[in-house]
C-alpha positions in Angstrom: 0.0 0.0 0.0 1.1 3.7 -0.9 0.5 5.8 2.1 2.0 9.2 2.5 0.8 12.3 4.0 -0.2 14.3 0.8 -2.1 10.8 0.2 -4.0 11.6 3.5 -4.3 15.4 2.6 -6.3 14.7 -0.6 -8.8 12.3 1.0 -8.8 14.9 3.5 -10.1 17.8 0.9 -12.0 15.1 -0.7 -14.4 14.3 2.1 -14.2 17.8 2.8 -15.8 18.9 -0.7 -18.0 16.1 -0.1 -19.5 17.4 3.0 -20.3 20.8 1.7 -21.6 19.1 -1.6 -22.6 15.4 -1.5 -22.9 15.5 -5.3 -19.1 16.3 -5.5 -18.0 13.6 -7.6 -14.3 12.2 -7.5 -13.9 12.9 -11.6 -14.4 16.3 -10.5 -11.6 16.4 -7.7 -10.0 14.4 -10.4 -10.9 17.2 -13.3 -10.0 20.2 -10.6 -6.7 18.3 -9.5 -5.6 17.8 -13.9 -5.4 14.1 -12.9 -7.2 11.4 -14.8 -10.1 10.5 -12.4 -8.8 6.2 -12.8 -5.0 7.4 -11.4 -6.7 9.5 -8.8 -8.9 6.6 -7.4 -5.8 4.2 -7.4 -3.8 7.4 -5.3 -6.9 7.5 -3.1 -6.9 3.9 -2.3 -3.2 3.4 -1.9 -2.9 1.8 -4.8 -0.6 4.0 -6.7 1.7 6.6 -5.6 1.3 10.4 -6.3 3.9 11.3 -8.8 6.1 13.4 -7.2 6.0 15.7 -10.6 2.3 16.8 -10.0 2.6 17.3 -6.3 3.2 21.0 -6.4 0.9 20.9 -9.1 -1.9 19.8 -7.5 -1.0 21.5 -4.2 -1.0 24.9 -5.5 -4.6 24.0 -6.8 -5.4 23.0 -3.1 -4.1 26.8 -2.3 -1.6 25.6 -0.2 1.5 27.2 0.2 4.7 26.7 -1.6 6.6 25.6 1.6 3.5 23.3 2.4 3.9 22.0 -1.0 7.7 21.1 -0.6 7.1 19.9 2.6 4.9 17.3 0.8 7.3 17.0 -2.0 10.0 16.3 0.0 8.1 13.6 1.7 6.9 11.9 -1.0 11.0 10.8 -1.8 10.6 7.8 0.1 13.5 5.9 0.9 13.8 3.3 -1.8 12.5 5.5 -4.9 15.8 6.2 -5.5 17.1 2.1 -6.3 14.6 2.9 -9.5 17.1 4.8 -11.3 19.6 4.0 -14.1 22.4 5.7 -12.1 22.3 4.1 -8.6 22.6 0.6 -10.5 25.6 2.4 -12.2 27.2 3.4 -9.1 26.7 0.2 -7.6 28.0 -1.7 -10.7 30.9 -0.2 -10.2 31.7 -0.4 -6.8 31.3 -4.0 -6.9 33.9 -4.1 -9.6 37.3 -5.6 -8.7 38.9 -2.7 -9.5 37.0 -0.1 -7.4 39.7 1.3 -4.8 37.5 3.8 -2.1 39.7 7.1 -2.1 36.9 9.2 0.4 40.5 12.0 0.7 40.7 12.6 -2.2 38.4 15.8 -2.9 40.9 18.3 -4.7 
């Protein structure tokens, strides 16, 4: 399951619209937040993370501040997004090479 606090903070506006409207659908949080209503239900149910490139997207639509926004940004970098990229396998590959000589002095 996918739970982080921006996670929480849309359900949160969510049932909040909801309360002052019960009509208020979730394809128009999903229309109002430029996210395709099927990704936004999968977000909602922990299904699917929020793409860290549309946080301060959506957030600014929200009206919340920028540093709110970054807070939530920064949050979302959760500690193993990073194994998904090219260059941590790269690093890795060649640290594990017999060749590889640590030199953590030598910072000209």
């Amino acid at each position: 399951m996918c739970d982080s606090p921006f996670r929480r903070r849309l359900i949160q506006e969510f049932d909040a619209r909801r309360a002052r409207n019960s009509r208020y659908s979730l394809r128009s949080f999903a229309r109002f937040l430029g996210l395709d209503h099927a990704t936004l239900t999968q977000i909602l149910k922990g299904r699917r993370r929020m793409p860290k490139g549309r946080i301060h997207d959506c957030a600014k639509r929200l009206g919340m501040s920028a540093d709110e926004a970054s807070a939530y940004f920064a949050g979302a970098g959760e500690a193993l997004d990073f194994i998904a990229e090219p260059l941590y396998w790269r690093i890795i590959r060649l640290c594990r090479s017999a060749d590889f000589r640590p030199n953590a002095w030598n910072w000209n």
